[in-house]
Every structure is written in structure tokens, then in C-alpha cells.
C-alpha distance (Angstrom), angle and dihedral (degrees) to the residues before:
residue distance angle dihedral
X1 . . .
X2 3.48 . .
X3 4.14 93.4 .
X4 3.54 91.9 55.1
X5 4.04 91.9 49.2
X6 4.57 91.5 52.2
X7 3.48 101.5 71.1
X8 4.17 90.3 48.1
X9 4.13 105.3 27.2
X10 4.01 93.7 124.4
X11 3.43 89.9 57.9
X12 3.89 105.7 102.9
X13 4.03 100.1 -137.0
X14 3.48 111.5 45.5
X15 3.83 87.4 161.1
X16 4.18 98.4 114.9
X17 3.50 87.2 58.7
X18 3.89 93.9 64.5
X19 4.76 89.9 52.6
X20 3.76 97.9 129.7
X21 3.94 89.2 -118.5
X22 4.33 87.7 64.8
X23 4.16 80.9 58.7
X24 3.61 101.5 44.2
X25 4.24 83.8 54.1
X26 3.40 91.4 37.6
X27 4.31 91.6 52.4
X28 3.97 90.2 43.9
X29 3.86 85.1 50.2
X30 3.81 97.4 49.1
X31 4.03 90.0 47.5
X32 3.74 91.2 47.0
X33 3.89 86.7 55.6
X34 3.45 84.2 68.7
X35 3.98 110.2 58.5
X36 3.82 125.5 48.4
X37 3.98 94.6 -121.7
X38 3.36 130.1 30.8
X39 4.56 150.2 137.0
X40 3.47 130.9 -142.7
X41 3.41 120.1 -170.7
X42 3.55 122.1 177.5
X43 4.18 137.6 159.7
X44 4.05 107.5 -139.9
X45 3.98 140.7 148.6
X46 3.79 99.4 -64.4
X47 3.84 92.1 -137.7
X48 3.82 89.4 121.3
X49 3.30 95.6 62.1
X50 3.69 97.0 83.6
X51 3.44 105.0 -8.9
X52 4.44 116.4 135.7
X53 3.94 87.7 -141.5
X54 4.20 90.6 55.9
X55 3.72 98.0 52.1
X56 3.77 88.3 109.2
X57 3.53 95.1 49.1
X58 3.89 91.6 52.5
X59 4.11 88.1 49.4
X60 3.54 87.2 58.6
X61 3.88 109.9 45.1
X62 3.93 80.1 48.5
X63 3.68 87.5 64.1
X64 3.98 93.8 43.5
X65 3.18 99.8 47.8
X66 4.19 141.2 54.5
X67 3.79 101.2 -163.0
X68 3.47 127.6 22.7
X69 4.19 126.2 179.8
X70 3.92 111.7 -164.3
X71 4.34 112.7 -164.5
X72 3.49 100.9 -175.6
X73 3.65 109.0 -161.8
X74 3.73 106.0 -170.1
X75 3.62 123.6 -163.8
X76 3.75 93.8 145.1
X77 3.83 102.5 166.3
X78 4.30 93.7 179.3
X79 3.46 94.2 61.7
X80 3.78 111.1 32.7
X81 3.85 94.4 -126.9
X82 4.01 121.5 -147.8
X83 3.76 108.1 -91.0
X84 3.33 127.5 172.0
X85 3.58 128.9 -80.3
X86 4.08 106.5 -77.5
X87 3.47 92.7 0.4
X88 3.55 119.8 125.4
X89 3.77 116.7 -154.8
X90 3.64 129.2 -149.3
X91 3.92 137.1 172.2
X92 3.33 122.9 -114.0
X93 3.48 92.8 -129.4
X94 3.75 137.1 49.9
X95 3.97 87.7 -101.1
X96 3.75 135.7 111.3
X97 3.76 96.6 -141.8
X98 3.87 120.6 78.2
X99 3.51 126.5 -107.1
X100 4.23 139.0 -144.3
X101 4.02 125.7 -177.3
X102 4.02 104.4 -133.3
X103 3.84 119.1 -159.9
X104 4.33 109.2 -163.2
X105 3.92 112.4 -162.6
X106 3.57 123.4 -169.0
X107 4.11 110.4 -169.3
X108 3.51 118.6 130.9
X109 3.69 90.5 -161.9
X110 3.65 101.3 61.2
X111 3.96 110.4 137.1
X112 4.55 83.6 -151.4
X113 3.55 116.0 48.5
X114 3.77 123.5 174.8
X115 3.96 141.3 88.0
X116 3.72 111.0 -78.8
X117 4.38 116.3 -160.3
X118 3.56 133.0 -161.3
X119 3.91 139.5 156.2
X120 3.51 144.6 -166.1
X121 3.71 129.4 -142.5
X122 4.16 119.7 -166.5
X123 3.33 156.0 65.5
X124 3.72 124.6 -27.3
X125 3.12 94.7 -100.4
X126 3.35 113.1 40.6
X127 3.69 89.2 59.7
X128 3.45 89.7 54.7
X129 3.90 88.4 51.2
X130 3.59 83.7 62.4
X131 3.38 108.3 46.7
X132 3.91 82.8 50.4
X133 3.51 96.0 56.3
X134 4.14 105.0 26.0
X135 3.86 123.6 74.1
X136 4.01 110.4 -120.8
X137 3.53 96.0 -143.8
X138 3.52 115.3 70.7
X139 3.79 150.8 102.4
X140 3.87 105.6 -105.1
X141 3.39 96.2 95.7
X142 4.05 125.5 90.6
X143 3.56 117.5 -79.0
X144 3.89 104.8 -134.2
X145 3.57 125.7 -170.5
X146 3.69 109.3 -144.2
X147 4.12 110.7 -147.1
X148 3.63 136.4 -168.7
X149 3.03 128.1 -57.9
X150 3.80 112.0 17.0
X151 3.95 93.7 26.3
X152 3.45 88.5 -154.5
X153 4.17 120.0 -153.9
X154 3.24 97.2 -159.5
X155 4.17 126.0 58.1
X156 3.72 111.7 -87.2
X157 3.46 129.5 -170.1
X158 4.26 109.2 -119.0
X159 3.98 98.0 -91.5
X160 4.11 105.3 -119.5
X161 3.88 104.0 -96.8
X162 3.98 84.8 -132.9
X163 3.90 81.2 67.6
X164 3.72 101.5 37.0
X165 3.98 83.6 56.3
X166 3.73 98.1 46.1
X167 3.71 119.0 107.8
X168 3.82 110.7 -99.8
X169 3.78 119.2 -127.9
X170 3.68 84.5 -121.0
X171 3.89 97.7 57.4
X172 3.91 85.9 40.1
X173 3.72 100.9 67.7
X174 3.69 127.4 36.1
X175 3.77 104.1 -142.6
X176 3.60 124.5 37.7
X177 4.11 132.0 139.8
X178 3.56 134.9 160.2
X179 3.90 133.8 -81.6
X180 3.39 134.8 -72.3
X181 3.75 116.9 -81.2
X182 4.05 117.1 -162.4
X183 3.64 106.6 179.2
X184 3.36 81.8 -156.3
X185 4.21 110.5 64.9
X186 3.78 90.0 151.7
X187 3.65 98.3 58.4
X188 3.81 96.8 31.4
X189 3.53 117.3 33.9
X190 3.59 118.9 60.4
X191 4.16 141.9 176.5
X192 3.75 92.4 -133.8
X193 3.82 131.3 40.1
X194 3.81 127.7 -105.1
X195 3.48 138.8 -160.7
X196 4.47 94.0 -98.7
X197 3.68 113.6 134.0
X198 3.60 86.7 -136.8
X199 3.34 98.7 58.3
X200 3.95 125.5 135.4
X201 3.58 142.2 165.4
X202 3.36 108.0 -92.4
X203 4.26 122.2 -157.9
X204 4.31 95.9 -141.7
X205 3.91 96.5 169.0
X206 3.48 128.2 -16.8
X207 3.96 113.8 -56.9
X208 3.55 86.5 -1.9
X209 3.37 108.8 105.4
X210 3.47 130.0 177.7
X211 4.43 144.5 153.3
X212 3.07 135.7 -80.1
X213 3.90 134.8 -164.7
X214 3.65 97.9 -125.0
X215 3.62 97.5 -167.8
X216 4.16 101.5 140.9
X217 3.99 85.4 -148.1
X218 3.76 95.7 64.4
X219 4.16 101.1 38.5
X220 3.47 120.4 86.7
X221 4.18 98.9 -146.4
X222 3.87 100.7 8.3
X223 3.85 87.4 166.1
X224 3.70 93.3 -155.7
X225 3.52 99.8 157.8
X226 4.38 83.8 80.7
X227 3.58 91.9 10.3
X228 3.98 92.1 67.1
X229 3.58 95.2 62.8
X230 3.81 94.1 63.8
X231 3.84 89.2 56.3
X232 4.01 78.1 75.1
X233 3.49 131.5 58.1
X234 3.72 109.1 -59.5
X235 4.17 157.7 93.2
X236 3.61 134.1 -104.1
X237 3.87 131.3 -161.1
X238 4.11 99.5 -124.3
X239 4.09 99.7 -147.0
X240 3.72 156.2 154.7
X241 3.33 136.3 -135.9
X242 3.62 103.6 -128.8
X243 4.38 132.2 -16.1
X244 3.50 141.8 -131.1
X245 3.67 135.6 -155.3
X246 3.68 136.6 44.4
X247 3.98 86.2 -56.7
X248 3.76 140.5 57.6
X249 3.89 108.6 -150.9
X250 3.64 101.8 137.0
X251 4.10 102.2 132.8
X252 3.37 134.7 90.5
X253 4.42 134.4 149.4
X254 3.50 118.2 -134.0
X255 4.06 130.6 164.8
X256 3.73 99.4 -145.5
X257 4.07 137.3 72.7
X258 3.90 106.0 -74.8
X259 3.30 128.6 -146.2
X260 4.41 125.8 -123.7
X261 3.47 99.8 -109.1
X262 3.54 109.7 34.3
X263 3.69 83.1 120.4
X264 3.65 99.6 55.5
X265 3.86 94.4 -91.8
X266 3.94 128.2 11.4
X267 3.73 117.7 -12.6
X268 3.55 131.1 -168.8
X269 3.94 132.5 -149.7
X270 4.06 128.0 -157.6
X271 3.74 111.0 -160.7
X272 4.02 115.4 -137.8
X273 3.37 90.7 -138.9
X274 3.97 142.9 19.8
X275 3.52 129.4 -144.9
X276 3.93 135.7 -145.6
X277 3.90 106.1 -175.8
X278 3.66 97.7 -57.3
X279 3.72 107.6 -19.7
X280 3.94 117.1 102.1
X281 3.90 119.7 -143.8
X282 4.00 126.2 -177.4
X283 4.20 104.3 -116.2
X284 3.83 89.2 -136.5
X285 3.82 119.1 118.3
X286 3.55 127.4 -103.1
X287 3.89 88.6 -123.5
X288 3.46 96.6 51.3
X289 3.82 98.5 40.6
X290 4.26 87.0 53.8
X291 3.63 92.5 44.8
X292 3.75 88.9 52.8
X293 3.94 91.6 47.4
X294 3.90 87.7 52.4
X295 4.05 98.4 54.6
X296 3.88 93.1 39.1
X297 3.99 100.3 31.6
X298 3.62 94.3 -130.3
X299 3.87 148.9 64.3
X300 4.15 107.5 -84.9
X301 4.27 106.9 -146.8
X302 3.55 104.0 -113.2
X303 3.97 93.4 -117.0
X304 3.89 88.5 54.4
X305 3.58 95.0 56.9
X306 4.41 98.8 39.4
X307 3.92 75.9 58.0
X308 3.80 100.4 52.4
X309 4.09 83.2 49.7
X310 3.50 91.4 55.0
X311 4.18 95.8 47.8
X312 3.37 81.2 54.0
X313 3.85 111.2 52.1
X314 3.76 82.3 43.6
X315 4.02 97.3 55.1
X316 4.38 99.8 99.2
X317 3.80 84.9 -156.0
X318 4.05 83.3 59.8
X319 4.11 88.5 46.6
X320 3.82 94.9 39.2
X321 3.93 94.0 49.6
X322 3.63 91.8 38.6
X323 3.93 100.4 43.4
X324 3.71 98.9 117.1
X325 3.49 96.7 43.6
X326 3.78 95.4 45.3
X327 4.16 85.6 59.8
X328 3.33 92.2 80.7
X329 4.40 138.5 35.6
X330 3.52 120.0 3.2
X331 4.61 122.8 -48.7
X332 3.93 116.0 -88.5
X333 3.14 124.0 -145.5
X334 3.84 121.0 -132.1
X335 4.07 108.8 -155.2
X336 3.39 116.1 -154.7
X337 4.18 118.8 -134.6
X338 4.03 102.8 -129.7
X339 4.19 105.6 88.2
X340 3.52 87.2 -161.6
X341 4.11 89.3 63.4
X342 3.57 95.5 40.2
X343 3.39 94.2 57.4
X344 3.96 91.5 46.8
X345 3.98 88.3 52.2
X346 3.76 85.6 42.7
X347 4.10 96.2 61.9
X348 3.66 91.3 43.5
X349 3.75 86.3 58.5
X350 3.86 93.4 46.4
X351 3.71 94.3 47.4
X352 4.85 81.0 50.3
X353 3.76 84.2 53.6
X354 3.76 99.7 49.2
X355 3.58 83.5 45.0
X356 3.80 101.8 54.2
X357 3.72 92.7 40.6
X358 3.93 82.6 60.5
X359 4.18 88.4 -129.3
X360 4.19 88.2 117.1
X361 3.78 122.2 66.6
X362 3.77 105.4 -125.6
X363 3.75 125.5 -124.9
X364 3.91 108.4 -81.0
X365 4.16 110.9 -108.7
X366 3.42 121.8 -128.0
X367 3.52 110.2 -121.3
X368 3.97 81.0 24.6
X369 3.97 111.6 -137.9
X370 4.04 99.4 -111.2
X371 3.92 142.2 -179.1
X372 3.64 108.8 -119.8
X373 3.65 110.6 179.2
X374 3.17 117.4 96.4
X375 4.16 119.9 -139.7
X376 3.60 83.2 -0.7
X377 3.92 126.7 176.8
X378 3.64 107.5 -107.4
X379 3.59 98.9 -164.7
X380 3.72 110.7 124.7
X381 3.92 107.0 -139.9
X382 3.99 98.7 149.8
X383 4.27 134.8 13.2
X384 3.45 110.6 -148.7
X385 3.88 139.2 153.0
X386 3.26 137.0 -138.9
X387 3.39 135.6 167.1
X388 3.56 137.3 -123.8
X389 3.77 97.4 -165.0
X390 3.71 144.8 -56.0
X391 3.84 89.7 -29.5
X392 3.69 118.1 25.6
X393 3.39 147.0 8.3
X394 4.04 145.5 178.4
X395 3.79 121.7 -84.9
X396 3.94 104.5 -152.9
X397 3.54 120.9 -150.6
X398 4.07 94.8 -173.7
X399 3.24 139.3 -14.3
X400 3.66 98.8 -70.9
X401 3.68 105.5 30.6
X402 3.91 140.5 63.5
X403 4.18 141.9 160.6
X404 4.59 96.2 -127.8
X405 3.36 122.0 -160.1
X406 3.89 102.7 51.4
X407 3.72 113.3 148.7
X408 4.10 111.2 -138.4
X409 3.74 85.6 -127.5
X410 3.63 90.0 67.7
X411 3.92 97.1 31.9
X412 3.78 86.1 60.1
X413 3.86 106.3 39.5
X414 3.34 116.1 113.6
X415 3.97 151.5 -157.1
X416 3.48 134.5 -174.8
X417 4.04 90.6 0.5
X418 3.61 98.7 -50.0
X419 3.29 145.5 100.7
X420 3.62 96.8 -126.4
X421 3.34 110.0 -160.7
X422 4.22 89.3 46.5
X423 3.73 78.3 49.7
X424 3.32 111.5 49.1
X425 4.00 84.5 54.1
X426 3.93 97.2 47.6
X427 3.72 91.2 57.4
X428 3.57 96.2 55.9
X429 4.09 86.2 44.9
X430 3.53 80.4 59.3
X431 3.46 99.4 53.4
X432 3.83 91.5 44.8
X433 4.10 83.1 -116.8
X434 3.85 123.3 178.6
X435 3.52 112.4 -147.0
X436 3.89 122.6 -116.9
X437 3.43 129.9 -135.4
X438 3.71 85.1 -109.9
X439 3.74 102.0 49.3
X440 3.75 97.8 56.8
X441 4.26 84.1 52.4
X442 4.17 75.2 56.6
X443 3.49 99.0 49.3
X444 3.75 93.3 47.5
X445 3.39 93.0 47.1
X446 4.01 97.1 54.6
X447 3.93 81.2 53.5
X448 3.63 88.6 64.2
X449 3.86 93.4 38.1
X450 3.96 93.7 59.9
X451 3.53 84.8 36.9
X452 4.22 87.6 70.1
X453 3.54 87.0 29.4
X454 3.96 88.5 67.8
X455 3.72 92.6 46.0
X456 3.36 94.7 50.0
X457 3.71 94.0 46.0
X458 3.44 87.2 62.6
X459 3.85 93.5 43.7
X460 3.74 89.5 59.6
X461 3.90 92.3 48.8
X462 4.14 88.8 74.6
X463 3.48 95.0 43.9
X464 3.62 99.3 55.6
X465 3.86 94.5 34.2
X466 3.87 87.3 95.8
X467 3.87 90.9 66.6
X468 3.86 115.3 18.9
């Protein structure tokens, strides 16, 4: 396994590469190495296909192998996968995780070369229909021409070199790791606080915020060597790694610990600042923090520039542009060379933080979302929507008892892979949660705060149009 680990050993999880479907390819590859002619043909996850963490893997079945034929076969229910319009896609197994069909050939005197791709989207069976009926093994799929350094096995479009160039969040900030994982939610996470002298706010899902006994005995990855300097006064970037689906929304801010998978799957968190004892130090890199100095000709305050990152993650003409490139590794950041401008994009992305931490009061809506029932029952036995008309609707939380007014715009928006208003209510339906006084002030206040968000989301898209 070792060749597959070179090209990526900084990373910091090299986990994926140990799945037990990486070391059946990786045997078959290692005997084929040792005949002239050879096929391997083998039905796995299809992770590898595109994934940052396999671009070693793909470097070295390149060099095994002469021809290679990729069917990817989709079916990824985790991530929602693009499929084409009124198409519903299934897997063609009773798995959550996509799946491809790879076919290795080793024959030095092959007149065609190359790595040919080619998927199918649709029901179960209708892709077994045509694997039935279709030969595996031909040329009909698109030739792709895999390139340094992602070695992609699947086409991608050529990344924009503004992009390419752009500082990744990872080579922006020193110190960064993934969330908190308990092994133990039940027992250790809660909705409501208790009396545990290890007790902490914990960030669950975005705007839904909740404790945590904190007790480094009792968590399975507590992460504390990052994680302790957000039990001081501080900020952390809430990101992923790479997104699926038709849209990027992977980004929040919070000022607690955070939890691994309040994205969906694994999350990661950059802290603004680091501590040792009592002295306070910005987590940005050296690197970064003199190139910065040398396009604006001066020191940026650390706070200034962790806002200008979030206006831009938070720009959709950044995540439209950018949506193949943000499918894979970690966001970059483009900077843009007028100080004037990046200090304008800067406040907007202060005034999206103090939002999302909840520590501004949001713009009042006009017609306001609202709470009408009076001496209502607040326990939350079913989410659904419906609307009113072309703008609104009621979300009901039983039978009785609804928030009115709720624009679909804000029903629908998302972070982290969720609909976060939908899911902020279907984890307290799954808790069998009654609703406080205090949480439906909560839930009408995130209304408002994505409200903003939108308008300053769309704010931000004419100030960066100059340079994304």
C-alpha cells in the first residue's frame, strides 16, 4: 500500500486509503506487475475515481496498466450526485456509497492506449438492463487524459488557473483538524444543559447548538490539542474538504467545539486564533500572512482577513464558477488586488459572521415570518411544508401548530448539506422534543438571519465580479 500512500503522505487522514476494496486493487495490481499480459476487472465503491486522497493510487495504476475502461455506475445516495434531469438514480446494490465497474489491461502492444470513462445514471434496473445487453469493453466512452497532480479518472473540466493559484484554506492557516467524534452521542450530547463539570457548548449542526460532556476520558476523538483553544475566546472556519451535488454550501463560523459530521460526513474546523497559556496568536501561516503584506503593503488584522474568507466562500458567483474545482481538496481563496475592495468585501463578511453566530439582530422581514397560535402545543411530532402561494408557506410541526410566513427561499437554503431550517426541526422530532418558549424566538430568528444572509450573498456577487 505503501505506493499509493507517497504521492499523498502530508495529508493528515490517510485512512480511505486502507477500505479493503483499495487492497484488493492494490493486490491484483502488484500480481499484474508480474506477467507481461494481463485484466483485472473488478466492481468496488467508486470513491477513487475522483477522490483528493486517491490521487496516488490513480498515478500508479496509470503506470501499471496500458488501457483502462472506467463505467461509473453512480447511485451515490450520501451525496445526492448530479443526475440528469428526470432521471432517478439508484445503486445497484443495497448500499449508500456509489459504485463504478473498472476494467485494468496490461498489453504493451496495444495499437490505442489511453483511459476511456463512462457512467450511467437510473434505476436499478435499467442499469442492469444494460449491462445485460451492452458489451463492457469498448471504445464509446470518453477518452480522458489524466494530468498531474490530481490524475483524475473521471473527465474534468481544466480548473481556472485563477483558482489553481489561489491560496488553499489548508496552506492559509497553520492548525486545523477535524471535529469532535463521541462514539457516544446518546450519553454525551444533549439539547438541554446539565449539571457535568465537563460540560461545553457544543456546535451539532449549524444554529443548532447543543452540550457536550467534554470529559477527554469518555470521547472517542476529542481532538483537544485544536479543540482546546476554542474553549477560550475565539472563531473557527466550520468546513469541508470537498462537495457534492448541484450546490456548494459547505461553510459556516461558529465559536464552540464542533462536531465531525455536522456537514453530513467529516468536517473540519480552523481556529482564528491559538493559544499558549495566556498569549493569543493569529492561526494564519507565515507564508500566507507575508504574501498578503506584499500585495496590500501592510499587515491585515487577523479578524479583517477570516472575514474577507468568509465573504468569499459565501459569494454563489464564487461557488458557481468554482463548482468543479470545489469537488475535490480543500476551497481557495482568490484575493483581489484593490485594498479599498477588500476591505468592502471584508465588512460584509464580518457583519455574515455576527450574523451566524446569532450576536447581531437581523434585518426585520417584511411580511415577518411569525407564530400564530396561540397556547399552542410545541411538541414537534412531524416537519412538513406547505405553501401558501408563490412565496411562502406554513411549516407544521403537528397537527395543530405551525411558524406562517416562511418564504421557500429560506425554507430551502442550506449549509453543510441541509436544509437547515427542515433540519433543525427533524432533530428535535427525533428526540421527541417540545419546543420552549425560547426556541421558537430561535427558530424565527435564523429565518431572519438567512434572510440577510441571501441579501448579502447577492451584495457580495458585484463586488467580486471584477475578479472571479
Amino acid at each position: 500500500m505503501k505506493s499509493y500512500k507517497t504521492a499523498v503522505k502530508d495529508e493528515k487522514n490517510l485512512q480511505p486509503l486502507s477500505d479493503d476494496y483499495i487492497k484488493f486493487i492494490r493486490f491484483a495490481q502488484w500480481k499484474m506487475d508480474k506477467v507481461k499480459k494481463g485484466v483485472i476487472g473488478i466492481i468496488t465503491n467508486n470513491s477513487y475515481l475522483d477522490g483528493q486522497i486517491h490521487r496516488g493510487m490513480r498515478e500508479e495504476l496509470l503506470k501499471s496498466f496500458d488501457k483502462i475502461y472506467v463505467l461509473n455506475l453512480h447511485g451515490n445516495t450520501n451525496t445526492g450526485e448530479n443526475c440528469p434531469v428526470d432521471i432517478k438514480d439508484e445503486n445497484v446494490f443495497d448500499i449508500k456509497q456509489g459504485v463504478s465497474i473498472i476494467f485494468l489491461i496490461k498489453s504493451p502492444d496495444l495499437s490505442e492506449k489511453g483511459l476511456y470513462y463512462d457512467e450511467l445514471f437510473g434505476t436499478r434496473l435499467s442499469k442492469y438492463t444494460h449491462l445485460y445487453e451492452s458489451t463492457a469493453l469498448n471504445d464509446k466512452g470518453i477518452l480522458v487524459e489524466p494530468s498531474i497532480p490530481e490524475y483524475w479518472f473521471v473527465p474534468k473540466e481544466i480548473v481556472d488557473k485563477q483558482y489553481s493559484s489561489s491560496w488553499s484554506l489548508a496552506d492559509i492557516f497553520k492548525e486545523y483538524i477535524s471535529g469532535v467524534m463521541t462514539n457516544d452521542d446518546a450519553n454525551l450530547i444533549s439539547l438541554k444543559p446539565s449539571k457535568s463539570e465537563f460540560e461545553q457548548c457544543y456546535y451539532y449542526k449549524p444554529f443548532d447548538i447543543r452540550y457536550i460532556e467534554y470529559d477527554l476520558h469518555k470521547i472517542s476523538r476529542h481532538r483537544y490539542p485544536i479543540m482546546k483553544h476554542l474553549l477560550k475566546d475565539n472563531l473557527a472556519l466550520v468546513f469541508r474538504r470537498s462537495g457534492e451535488g448541484s450546490e456548494w454550501d459547505l461553510i459556516h463560523v461558529t465559536s464552540h467545539l464542533v462536531d465531525k459530521n455536522c456537514f453530513v460526513r467529516q468536517t473540519y474546523i480552523a481556529p482564528l486564533f491559538v493559544y499558549d497559556d495566556d498569549q493569543r496568536n493569529h492561526n494564519f501561516s507565515d507564508s500566507f500572512m507575508k504574501a498578503l503584506a506584499e500585495m496590500y503593503g501592510l499587515e491585515i488584522e487577523p479578524e479583517i482577513l477570516f472575514a474577507y474568507i468568509y465573504s468569499i466562500l459565501y459569494s454563489n458567483k464564487y461557488r458557481s464558477k468554482y463548482h468543479e474545482a470545489l469537488q475535490s481538496g480543500f476551497p481557495r481563496i482568490p484575493f483581489c488586488v484593490e485594498y479599498d475592495l477588500f476591505i468592502e468585501i471584508s465588512e460584509q463578511g464580518q457583519r455574515l459572521i455576527d450574523l451566524h453566530l446569532l450576536k447581531a439582530e437581523p434585518k426585520s422581514m417584511s411580511p415577518n415570518p411569525c407564530f400564530p397560535v396561540a397556547h399552542a402545543d410545541l411538541f414537534v411530532s412531524k416537519v412538513k411544508y406547505i405553501s401558501n402561494d408563490d412565496k411562502d408557506g406554513k411549516v407544521w410541526i403537528n397537527d395543530t401548530t405551525y411558524f406562517d410566513r416562511i418564504p421557500h427561499a429560506i425554507w430551502n437554503y442550506q449549509i453543510g448539506g441541509n436544509q437547515v431550517l427542515e433540519k433543525w426541526l427533524k432533530e428535535r422530532k427525533k428526540h421527541k422534543y417540545t419546543l420552549t418558549g425560547a426556541d421558537v424566538s430561535h427558530f424565527l430568528k435564523v429565518c431572519a438571519v438567512l434572510n440577510e444572509t441571501i441579501e448579502i450573498q447577492e451584495k457580495l456577487d458585484g463586488l467580486v465580479g471584477s475578479f472571479i
